[in-house]
GUTIKE-960274 format. One record per atom (N, C-alpha, C, O, CB): chain; residue in one letter; x, y, z. Coordinates in nm, 2 decimals. Glycine has a CB too. Layout:
BEGIN
("A","A",(X,Y,Z)),
...
//
This chain:
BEGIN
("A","X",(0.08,-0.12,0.00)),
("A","X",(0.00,0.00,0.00)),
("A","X",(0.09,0.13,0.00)),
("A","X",(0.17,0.13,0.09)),
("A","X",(-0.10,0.00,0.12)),
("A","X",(0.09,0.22,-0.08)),
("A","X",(0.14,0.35,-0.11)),
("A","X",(0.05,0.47,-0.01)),
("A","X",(-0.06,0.52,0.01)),
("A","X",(0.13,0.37,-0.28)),
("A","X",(0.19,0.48,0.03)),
("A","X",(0.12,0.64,0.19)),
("A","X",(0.01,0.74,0.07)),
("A","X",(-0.01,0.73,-0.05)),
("A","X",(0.33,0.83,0.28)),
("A","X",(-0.02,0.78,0.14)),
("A","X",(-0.13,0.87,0.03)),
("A","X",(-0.06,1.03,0.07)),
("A","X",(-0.10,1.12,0.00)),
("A","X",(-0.36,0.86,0.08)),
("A","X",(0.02,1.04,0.16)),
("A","X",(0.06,1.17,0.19)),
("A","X",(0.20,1.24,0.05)),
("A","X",(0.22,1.35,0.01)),
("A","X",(0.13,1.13,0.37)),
("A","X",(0.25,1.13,0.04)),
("A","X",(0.32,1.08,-0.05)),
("A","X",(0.28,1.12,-0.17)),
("A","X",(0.32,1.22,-0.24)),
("A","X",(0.33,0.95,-0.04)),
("A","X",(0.16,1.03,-0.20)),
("A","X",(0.07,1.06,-0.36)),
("A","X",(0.04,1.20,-0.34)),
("A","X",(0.08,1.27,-0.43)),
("A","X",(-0.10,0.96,-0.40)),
("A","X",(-0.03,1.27,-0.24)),
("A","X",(-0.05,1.42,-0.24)),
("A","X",(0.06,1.52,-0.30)),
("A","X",(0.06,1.59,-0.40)),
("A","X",(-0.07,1.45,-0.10)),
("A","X",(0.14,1.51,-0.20)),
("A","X",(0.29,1.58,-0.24)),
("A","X",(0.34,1.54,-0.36)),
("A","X",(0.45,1.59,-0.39)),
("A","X",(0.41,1.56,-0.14)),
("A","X",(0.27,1.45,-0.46)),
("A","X",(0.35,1.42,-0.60)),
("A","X",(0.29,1.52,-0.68)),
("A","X",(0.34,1.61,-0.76)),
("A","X",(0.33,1.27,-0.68)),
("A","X",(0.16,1.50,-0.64)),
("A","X",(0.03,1.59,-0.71)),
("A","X",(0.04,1.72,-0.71)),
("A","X",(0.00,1.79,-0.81)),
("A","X",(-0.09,1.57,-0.66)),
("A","X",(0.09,1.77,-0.58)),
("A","X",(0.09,1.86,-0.55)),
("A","X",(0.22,2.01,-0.64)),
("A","X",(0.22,2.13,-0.68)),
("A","X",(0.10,1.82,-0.42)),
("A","X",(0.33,1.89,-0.63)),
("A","X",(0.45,1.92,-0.73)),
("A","X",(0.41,1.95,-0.87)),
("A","X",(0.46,2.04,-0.93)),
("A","X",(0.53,1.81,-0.74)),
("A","X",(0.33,1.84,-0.92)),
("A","X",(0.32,1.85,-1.04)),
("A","X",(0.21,1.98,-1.07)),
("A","X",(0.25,2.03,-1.17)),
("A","X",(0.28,1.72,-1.09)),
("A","X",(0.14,2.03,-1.03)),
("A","X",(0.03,2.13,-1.02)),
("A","X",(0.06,2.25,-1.01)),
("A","X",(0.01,2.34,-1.07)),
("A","X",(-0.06,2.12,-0.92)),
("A","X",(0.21,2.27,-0.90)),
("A","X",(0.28,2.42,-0.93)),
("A","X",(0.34,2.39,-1.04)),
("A","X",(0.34,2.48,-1.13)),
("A","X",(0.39,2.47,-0.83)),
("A","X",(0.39,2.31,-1.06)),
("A","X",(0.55,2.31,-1.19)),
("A","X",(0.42,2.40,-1.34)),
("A","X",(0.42,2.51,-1.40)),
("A","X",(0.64,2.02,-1.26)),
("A","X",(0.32,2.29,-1.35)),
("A","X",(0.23,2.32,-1.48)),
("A","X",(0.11,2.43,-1.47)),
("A","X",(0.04,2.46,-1.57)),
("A","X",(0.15,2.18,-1.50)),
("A","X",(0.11,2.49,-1.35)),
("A","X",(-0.04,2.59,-1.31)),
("A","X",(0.05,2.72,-1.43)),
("A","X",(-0.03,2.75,-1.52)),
("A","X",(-0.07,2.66,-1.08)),
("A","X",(0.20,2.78,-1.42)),
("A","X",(0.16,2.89,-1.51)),
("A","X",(0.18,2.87,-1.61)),
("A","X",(0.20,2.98,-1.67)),
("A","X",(0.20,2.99,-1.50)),
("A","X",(0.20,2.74,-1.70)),
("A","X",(0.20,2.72,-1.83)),
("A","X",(0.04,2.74,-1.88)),
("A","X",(0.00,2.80,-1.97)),
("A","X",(0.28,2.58,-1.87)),
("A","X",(-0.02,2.67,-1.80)),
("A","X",(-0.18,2.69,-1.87)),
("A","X",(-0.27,2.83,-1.88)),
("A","X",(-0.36,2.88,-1.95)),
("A","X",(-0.27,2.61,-1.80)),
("A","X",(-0.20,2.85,-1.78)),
("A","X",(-0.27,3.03,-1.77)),
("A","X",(-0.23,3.08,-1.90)),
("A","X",(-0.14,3.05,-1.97)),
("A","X",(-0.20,3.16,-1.63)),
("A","X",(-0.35,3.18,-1.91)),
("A","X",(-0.35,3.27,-2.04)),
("A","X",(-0.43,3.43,-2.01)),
("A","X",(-0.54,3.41,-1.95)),
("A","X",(-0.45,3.18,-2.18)),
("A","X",(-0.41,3.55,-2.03)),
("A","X",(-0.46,3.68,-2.05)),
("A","X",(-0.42,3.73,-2.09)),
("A","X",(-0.31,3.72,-2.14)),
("A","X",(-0.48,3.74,-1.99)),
("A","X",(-0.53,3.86,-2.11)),
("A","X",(-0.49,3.97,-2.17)),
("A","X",(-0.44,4.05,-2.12)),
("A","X",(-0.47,4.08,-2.01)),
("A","X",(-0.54,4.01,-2.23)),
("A","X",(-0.36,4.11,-2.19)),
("A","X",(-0.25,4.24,-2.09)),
("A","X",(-0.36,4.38,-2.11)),
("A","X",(-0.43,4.39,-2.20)),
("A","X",(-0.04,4.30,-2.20)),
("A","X",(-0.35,4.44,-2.02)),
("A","X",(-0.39,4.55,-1.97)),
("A","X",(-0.34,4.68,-1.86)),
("A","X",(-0.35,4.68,-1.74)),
("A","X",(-0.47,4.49,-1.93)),
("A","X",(-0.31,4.75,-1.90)),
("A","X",(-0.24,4.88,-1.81)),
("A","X",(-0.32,4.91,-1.70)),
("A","X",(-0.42,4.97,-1.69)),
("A","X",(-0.21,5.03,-1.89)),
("A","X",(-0.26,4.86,-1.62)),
("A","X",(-0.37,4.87,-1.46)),
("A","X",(-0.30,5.04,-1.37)),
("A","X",(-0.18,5.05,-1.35)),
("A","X",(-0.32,4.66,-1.31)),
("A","X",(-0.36,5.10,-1.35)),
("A","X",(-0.31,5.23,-1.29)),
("A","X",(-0.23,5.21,-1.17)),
("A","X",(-0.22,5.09,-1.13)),
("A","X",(-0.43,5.33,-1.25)),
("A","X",(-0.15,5.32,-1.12)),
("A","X",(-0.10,5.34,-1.04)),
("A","X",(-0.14,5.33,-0.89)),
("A","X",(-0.11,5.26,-0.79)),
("A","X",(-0.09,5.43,-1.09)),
("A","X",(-0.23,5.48,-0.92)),
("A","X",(-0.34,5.49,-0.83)),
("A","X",(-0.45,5.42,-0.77)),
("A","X",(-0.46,5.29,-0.77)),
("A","X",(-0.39,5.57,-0.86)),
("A","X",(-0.54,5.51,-0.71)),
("A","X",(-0.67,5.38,-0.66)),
("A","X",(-0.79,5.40,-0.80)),
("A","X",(-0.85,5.31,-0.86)),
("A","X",(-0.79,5.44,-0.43)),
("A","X",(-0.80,5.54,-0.83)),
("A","X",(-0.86,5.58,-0.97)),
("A","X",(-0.90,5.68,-0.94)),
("A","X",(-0.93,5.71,-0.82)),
("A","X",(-0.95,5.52,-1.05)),
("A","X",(-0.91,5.78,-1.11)),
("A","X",(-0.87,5.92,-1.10)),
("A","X",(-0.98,5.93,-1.23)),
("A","X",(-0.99,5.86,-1.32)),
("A","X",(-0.67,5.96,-1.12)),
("A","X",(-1.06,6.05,-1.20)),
("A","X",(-1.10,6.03,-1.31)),
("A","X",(-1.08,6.12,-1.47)),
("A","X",(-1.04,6.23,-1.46)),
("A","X",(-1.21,6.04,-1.27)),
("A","X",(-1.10,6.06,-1.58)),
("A","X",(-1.07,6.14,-1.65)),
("A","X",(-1.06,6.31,-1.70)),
("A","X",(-1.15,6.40,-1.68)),
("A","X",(-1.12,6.08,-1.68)),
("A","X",(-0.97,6.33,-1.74)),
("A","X",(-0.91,6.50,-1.73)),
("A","X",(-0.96,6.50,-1.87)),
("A","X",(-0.96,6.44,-1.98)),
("A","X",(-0.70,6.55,-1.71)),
("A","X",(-1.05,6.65,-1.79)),
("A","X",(-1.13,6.72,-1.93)),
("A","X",(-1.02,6.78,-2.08)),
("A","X",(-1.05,6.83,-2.19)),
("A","X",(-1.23,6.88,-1.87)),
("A","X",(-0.91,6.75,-2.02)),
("A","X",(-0.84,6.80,-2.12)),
("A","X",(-0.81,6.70,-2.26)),
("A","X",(-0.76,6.73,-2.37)),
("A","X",(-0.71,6.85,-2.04)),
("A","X",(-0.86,6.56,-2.22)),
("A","X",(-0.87,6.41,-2.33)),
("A","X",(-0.99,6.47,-2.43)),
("A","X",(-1.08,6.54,-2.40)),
("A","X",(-0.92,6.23,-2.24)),
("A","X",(-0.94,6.41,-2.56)),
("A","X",(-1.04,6.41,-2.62)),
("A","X",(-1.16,6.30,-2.62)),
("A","X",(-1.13,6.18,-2.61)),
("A","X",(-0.98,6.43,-2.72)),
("A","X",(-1.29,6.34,-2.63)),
("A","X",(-1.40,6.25,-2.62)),
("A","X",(-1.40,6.09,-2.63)),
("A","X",(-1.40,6.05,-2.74)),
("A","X",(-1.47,6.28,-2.70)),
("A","X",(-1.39,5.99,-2.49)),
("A","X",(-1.38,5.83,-2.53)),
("A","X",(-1.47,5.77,-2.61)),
("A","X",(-1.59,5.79,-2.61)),
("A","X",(-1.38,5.75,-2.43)),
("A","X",(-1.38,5.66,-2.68)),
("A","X",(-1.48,5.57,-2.75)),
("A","X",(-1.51,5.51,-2.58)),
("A","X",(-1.43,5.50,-2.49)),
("A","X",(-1.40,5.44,-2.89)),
("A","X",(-1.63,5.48,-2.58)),
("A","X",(-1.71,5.35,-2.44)),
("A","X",(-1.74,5.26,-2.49)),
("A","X",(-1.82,5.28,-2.59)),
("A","X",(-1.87,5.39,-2.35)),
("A","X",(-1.69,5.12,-2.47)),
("A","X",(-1.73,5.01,-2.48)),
("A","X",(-1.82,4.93,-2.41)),
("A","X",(-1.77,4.87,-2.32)),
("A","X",(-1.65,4.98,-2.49)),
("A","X",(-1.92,4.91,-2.43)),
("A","X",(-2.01,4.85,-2.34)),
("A","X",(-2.02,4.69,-2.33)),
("A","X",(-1.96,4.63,-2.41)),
("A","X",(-2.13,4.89,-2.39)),
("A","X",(-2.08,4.61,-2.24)),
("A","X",(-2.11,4.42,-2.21)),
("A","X",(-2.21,4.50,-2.13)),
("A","X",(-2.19,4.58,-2.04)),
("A","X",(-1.98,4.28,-2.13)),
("A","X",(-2.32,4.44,-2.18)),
("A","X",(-2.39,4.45,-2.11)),
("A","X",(-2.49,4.28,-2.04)),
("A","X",(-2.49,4.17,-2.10)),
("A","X",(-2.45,4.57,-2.18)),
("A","X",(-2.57,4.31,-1.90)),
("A","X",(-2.60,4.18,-1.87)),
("A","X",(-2.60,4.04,-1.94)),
("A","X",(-2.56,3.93,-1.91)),
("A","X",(-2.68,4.19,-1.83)),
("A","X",(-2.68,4.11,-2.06)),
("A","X",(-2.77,4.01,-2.12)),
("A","X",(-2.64,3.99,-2.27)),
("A","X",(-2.66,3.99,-2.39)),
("A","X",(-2.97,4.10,-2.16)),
("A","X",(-2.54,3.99,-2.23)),
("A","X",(-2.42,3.93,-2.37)),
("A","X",(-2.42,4.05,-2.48)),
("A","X",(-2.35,4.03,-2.58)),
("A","X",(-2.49,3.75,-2.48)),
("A","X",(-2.51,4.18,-2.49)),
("A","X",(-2.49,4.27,-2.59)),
("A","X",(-2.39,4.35,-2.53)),
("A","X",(-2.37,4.35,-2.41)),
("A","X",(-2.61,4.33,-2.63)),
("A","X",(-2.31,4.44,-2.66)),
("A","X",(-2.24,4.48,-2.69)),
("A","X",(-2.24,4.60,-2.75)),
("A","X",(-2.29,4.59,-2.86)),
("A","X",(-2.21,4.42,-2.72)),
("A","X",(-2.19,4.72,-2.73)),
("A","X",(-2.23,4.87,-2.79)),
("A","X",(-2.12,4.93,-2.76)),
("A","X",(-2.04,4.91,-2.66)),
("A","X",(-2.36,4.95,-2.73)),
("A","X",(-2.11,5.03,-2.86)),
("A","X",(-1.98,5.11,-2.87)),
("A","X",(-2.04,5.27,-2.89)),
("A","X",(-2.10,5.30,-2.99)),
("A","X",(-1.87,5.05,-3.00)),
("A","X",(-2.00,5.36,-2.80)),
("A","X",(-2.05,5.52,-2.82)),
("A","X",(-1.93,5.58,-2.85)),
("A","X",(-1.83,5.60,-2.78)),
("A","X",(-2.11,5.59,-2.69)),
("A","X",(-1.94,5.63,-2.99)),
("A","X",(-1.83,5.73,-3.03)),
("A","X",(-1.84,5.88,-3.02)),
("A","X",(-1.79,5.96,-3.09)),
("A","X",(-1.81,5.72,-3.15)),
("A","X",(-1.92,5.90,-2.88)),
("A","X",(-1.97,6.04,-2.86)),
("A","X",(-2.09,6.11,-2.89)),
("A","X",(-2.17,6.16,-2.81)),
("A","X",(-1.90,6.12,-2.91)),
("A","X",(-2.08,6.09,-3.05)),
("A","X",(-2.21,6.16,-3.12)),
("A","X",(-2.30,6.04,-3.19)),
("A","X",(-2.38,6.05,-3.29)),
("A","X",(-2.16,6.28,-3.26)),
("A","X",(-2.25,5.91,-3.12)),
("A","X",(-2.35,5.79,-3.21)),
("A","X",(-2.32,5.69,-3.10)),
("A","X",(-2.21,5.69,-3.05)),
("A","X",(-2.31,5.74,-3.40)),
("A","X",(-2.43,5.60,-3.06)),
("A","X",(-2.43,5.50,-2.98)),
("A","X",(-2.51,5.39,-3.08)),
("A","X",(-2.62,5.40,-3.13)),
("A","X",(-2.50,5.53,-2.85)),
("A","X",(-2.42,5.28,-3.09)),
("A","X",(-2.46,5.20,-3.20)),
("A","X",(-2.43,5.03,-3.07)),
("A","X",(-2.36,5.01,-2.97)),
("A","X",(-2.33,5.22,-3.39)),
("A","X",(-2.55,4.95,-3.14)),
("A","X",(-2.53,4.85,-3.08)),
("A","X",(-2.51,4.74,-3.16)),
("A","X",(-2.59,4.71,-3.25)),
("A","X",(-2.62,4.83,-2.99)),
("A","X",(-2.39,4.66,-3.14)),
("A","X",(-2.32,4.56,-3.22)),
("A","X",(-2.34,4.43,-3.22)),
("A","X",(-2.32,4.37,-3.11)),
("A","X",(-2.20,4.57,-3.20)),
("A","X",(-2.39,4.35,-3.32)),
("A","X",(-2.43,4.23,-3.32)),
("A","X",(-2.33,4.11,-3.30)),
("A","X",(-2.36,3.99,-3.30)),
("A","X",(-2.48,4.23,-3.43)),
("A","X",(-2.22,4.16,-3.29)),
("A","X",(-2.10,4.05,-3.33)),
("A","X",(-1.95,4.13,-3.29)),
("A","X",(-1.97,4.25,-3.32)),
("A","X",(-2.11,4.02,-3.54)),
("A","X",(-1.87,4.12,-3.25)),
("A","X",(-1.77,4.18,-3.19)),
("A","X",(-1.71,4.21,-3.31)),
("A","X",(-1.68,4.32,-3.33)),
("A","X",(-1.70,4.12,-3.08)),
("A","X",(-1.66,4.12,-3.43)),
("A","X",(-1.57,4.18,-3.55)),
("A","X",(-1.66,4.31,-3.61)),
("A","X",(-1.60,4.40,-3.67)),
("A","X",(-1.54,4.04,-3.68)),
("A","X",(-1.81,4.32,-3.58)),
("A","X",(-1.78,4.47,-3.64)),
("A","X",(-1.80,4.57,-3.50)),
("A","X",(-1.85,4.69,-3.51)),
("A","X",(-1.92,4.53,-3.78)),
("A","X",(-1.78,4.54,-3.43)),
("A","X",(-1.74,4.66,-3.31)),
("A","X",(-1.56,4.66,-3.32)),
("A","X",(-1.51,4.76,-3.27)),
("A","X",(-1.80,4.61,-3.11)),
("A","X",(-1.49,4.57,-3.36)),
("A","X",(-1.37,4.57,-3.45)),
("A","X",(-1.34,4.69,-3.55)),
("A","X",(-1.26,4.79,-3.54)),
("A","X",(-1.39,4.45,-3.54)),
("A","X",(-1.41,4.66,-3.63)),
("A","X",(-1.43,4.74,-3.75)),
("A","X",(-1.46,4.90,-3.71)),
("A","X",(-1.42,4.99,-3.79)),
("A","X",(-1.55,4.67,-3.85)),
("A","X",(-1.54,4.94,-3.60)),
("A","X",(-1.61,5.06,-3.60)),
("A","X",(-1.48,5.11,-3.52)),
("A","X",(-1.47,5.24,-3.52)),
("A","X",(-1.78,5.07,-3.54)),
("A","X",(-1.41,5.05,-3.46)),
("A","X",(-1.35,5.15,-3.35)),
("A","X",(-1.20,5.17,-3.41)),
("A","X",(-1.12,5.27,-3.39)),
("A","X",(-1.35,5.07,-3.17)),
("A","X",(-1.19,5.02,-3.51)),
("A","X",(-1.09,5.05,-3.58)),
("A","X",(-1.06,5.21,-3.71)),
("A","X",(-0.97,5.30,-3.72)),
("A","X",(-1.10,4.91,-3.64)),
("A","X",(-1.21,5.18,-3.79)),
("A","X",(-1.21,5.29,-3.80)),
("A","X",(-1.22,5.43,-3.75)),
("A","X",(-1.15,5.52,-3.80)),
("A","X",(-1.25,5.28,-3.85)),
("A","X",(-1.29,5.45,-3.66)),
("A","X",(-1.27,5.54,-3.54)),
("A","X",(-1.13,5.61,-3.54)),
("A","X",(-1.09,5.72,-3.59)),
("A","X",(-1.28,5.44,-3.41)),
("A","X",(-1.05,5.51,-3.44)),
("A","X",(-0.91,5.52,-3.47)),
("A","X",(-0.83,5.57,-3.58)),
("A","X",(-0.72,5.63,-3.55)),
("A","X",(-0.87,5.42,-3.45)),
("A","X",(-0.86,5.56,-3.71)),
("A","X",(-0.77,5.61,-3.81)),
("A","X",(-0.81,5.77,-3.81)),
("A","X",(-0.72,5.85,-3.82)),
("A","X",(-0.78,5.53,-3.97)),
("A","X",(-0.95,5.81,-3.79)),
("A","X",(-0.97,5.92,-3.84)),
("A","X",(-0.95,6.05,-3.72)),
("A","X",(-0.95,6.16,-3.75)),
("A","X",(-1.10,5.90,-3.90)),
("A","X",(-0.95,5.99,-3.54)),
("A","X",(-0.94,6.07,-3.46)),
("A","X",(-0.81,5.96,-3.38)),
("A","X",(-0.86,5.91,-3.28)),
("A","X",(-1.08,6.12,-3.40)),
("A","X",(-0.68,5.93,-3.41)),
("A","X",(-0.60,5.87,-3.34)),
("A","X",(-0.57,5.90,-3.20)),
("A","X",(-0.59,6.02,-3.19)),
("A","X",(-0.52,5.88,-3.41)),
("A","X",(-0.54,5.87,-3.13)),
("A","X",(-0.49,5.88,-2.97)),
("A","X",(-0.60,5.89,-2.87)),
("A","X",(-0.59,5.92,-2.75)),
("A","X",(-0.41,6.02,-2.95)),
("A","X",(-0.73,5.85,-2.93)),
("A","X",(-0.84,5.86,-2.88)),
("A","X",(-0.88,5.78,-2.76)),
("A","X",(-0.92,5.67,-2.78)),
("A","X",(-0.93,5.84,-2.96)),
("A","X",(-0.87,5.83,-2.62)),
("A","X",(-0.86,5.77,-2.52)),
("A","X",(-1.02,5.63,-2.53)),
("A","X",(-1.13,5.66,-2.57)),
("A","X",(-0.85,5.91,-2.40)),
("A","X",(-0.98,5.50,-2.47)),
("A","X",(-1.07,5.38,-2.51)),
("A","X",(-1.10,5.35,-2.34)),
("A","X",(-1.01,5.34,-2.25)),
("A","X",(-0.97,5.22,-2.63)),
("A","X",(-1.23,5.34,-2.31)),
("A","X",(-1.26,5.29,-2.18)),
("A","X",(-1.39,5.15,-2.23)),
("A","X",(-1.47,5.14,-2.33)),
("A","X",(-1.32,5.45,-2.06)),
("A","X",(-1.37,5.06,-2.11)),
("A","X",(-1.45,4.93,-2.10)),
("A","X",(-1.56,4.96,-1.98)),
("A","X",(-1.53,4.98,-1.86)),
("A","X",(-1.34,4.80,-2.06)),
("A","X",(-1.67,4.95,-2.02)),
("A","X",(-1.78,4.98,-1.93)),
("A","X",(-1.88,4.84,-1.91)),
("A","X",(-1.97,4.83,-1.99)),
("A","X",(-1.86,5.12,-1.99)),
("A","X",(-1.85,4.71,-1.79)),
("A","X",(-1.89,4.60,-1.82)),
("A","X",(-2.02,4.60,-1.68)),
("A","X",(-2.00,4.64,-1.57)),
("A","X",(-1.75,4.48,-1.82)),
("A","X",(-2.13,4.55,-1.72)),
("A","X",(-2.23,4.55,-1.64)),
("A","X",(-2.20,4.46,-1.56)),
("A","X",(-2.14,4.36,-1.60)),
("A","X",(-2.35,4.54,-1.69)),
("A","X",(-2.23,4.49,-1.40)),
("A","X",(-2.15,4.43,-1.25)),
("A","X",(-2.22,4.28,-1.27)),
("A","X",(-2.16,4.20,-1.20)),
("A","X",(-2.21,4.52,-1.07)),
("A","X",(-2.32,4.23,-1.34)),
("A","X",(-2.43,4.12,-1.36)),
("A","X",(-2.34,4.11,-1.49)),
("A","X",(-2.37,3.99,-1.52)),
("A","X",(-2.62,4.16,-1.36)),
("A","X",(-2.28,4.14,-1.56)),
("A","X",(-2.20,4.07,-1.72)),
("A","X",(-2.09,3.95,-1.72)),
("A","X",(-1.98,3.97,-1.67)),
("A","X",(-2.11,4.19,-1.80)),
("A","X",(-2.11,3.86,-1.76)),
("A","X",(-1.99,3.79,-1.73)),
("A","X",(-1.87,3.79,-1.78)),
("A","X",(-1.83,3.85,-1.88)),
("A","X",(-2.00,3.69,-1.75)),
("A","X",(-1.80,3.71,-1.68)),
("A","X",(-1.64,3.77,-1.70)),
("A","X",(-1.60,3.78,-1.85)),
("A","X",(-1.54,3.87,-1.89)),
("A","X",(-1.52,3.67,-1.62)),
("A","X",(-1.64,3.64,-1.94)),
("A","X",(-1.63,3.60,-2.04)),
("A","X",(-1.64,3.73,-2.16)),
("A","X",(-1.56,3.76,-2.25)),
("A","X",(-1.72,3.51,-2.03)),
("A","X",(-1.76,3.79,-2.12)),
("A","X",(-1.75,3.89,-2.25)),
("A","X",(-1.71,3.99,-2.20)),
("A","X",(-1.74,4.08,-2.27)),
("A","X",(-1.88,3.92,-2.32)),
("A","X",(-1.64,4.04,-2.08)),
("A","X",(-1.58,4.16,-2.07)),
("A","X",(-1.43,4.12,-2.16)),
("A","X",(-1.39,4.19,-2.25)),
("A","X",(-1.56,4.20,-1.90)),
("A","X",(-1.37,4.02,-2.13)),
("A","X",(-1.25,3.97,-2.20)),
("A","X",(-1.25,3.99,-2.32)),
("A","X",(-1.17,4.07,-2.38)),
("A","X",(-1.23,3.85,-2.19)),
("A","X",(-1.37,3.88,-2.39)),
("A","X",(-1.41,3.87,-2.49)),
("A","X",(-1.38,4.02,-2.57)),
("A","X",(-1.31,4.05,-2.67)),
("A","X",(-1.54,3.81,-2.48)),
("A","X",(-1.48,4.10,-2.48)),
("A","X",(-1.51,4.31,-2.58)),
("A","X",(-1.36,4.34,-2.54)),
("A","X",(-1.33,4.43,-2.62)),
("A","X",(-1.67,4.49,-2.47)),
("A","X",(-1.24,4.31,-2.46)),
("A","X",(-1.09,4.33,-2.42)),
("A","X",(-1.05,4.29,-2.58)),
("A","X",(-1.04,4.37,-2.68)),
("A","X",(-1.02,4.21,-2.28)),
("A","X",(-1.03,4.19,-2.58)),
("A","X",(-0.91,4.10,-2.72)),
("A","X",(-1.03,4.20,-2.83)),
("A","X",(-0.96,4.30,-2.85)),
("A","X",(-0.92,3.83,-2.75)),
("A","X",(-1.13,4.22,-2.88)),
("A","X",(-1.21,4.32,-2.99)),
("A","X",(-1.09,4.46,-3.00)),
("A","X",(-1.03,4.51,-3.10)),
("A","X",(-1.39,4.38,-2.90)),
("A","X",(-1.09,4.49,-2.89)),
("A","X",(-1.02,4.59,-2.89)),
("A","X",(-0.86,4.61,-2.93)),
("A","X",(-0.81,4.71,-2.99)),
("A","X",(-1.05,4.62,-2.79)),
("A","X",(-0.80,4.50,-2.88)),
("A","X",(-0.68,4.45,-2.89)),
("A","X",(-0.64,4.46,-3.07)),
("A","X",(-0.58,4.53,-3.15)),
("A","X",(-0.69,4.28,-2.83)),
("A","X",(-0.72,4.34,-3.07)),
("A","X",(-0.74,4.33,-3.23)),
("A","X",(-0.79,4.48,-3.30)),
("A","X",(-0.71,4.51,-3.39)),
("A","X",(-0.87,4.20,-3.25)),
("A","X",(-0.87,4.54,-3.30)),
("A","X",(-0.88,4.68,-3.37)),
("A","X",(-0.73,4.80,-3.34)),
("A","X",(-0.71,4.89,-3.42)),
("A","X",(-1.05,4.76,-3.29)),
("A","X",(-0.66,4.79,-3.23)),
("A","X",(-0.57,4.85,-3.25)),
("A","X",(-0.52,4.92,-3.12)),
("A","X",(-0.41,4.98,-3.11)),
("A","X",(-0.60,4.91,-3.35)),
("A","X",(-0.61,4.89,-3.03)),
("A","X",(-0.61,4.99,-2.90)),
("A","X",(-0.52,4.94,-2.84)),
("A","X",(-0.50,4.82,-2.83)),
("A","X",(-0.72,5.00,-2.80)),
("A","X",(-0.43,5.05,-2.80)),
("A","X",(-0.32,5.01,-2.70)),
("A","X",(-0.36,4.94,-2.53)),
("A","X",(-0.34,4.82,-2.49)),
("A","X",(-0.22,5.16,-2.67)),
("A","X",(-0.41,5.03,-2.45)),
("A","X",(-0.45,5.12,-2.36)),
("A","X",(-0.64,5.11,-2.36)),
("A","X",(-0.73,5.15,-2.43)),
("A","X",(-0.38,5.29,-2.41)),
("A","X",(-0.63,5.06,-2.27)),
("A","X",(-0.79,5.05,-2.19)),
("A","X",(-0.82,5.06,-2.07)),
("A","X",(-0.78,4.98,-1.99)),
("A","X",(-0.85,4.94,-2.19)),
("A","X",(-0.90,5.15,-2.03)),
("A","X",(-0.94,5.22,-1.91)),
("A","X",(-1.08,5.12,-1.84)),
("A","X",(-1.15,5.06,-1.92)),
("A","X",(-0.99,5.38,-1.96)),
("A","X",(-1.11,5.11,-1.71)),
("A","X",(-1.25,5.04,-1.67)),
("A","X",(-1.31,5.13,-1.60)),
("A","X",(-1.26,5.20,-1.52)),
("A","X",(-1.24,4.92,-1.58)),
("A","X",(-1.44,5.14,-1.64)),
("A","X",(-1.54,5.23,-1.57)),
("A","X",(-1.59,5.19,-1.49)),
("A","X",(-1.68,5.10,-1.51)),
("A","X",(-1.62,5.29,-1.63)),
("A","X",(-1.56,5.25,-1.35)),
("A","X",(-1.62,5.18,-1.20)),
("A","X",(-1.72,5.30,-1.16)),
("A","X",(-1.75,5.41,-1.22)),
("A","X",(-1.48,5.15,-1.05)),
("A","X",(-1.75,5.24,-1.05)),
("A","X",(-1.85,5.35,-0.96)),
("A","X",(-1.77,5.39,-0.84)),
("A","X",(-1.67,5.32,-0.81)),
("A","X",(-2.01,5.27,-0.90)),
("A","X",(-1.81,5.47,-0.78)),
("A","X",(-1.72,5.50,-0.70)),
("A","X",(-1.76,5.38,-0.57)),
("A","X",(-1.78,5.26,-0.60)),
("A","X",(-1.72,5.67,-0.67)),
("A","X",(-1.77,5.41,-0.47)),
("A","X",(-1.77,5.29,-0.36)),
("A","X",(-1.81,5.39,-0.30)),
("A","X",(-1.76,5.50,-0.31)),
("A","X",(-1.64,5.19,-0.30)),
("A","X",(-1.94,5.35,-0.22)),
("A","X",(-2.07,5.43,-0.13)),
("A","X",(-2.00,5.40,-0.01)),
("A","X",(-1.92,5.31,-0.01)),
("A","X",(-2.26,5.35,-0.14)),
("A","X",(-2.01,5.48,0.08)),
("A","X",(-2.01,5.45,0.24)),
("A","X",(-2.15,5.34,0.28)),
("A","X",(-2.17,5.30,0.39)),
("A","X",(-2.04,5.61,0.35)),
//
């Protein structure tokens, strides 16, 4: 009969050695600070929306369009980007949205060109 304390500690070895090869994310510039809010001196953000229910919308200021499919919220922000470049990009994910499509509307963005993504919180009530 083999100690089982034994078999644990094998298991256990093997689970650190392999835990950060399987991990995967997306990179994201996380601030400094605790958060600050945007300086009126940026030009107007694209807002990216997830909302509860798996939809998806992008406000370019003067148009709020809601997107069927993330390659064309791709396409809109991409274009976006060529014609007003440096345009500050924030992620606005409903507290009820799952993690899945906040990621998911993350890599959209990735892929369209955005360096730099901001998250829109609430502040924290007493």
């Amino acid at each position: 009969m083999v100690p089982y304390i034994d078999v644990m500690m094998v298991l256990l070895v093997i689970f650190i050695a392999t835990a950060p090869v399987v991990m995967q994310g997306v990179t994201v510039d996380l601030p400094q600070a605790e958060s600050e809010q945007m300086s009126e001196e940026l030009k107007t953000p694209i807002v990216c929306t997830a909302d509860a229910n798996g939809r998806y919308f992008v406000d370019l200021g003067d148009s709020h369009i809601e997107v069927r499919e993330l390659n064309e919220l791709t396409a809109i922000v991409s274009d976006h980007l060529m014609t007003r470049p440096g345009s500050p990009v924030v992620v606005q994910g409903d507290a009820r949205a799952s993690y899945d499509s906040v990621v998911q509307l993350m890599n959209a963005l990735k892929k369209a060109g955005v360096e730099s993504v901001g998250l829109v919180t609430q502040p924290i009530s007493n």
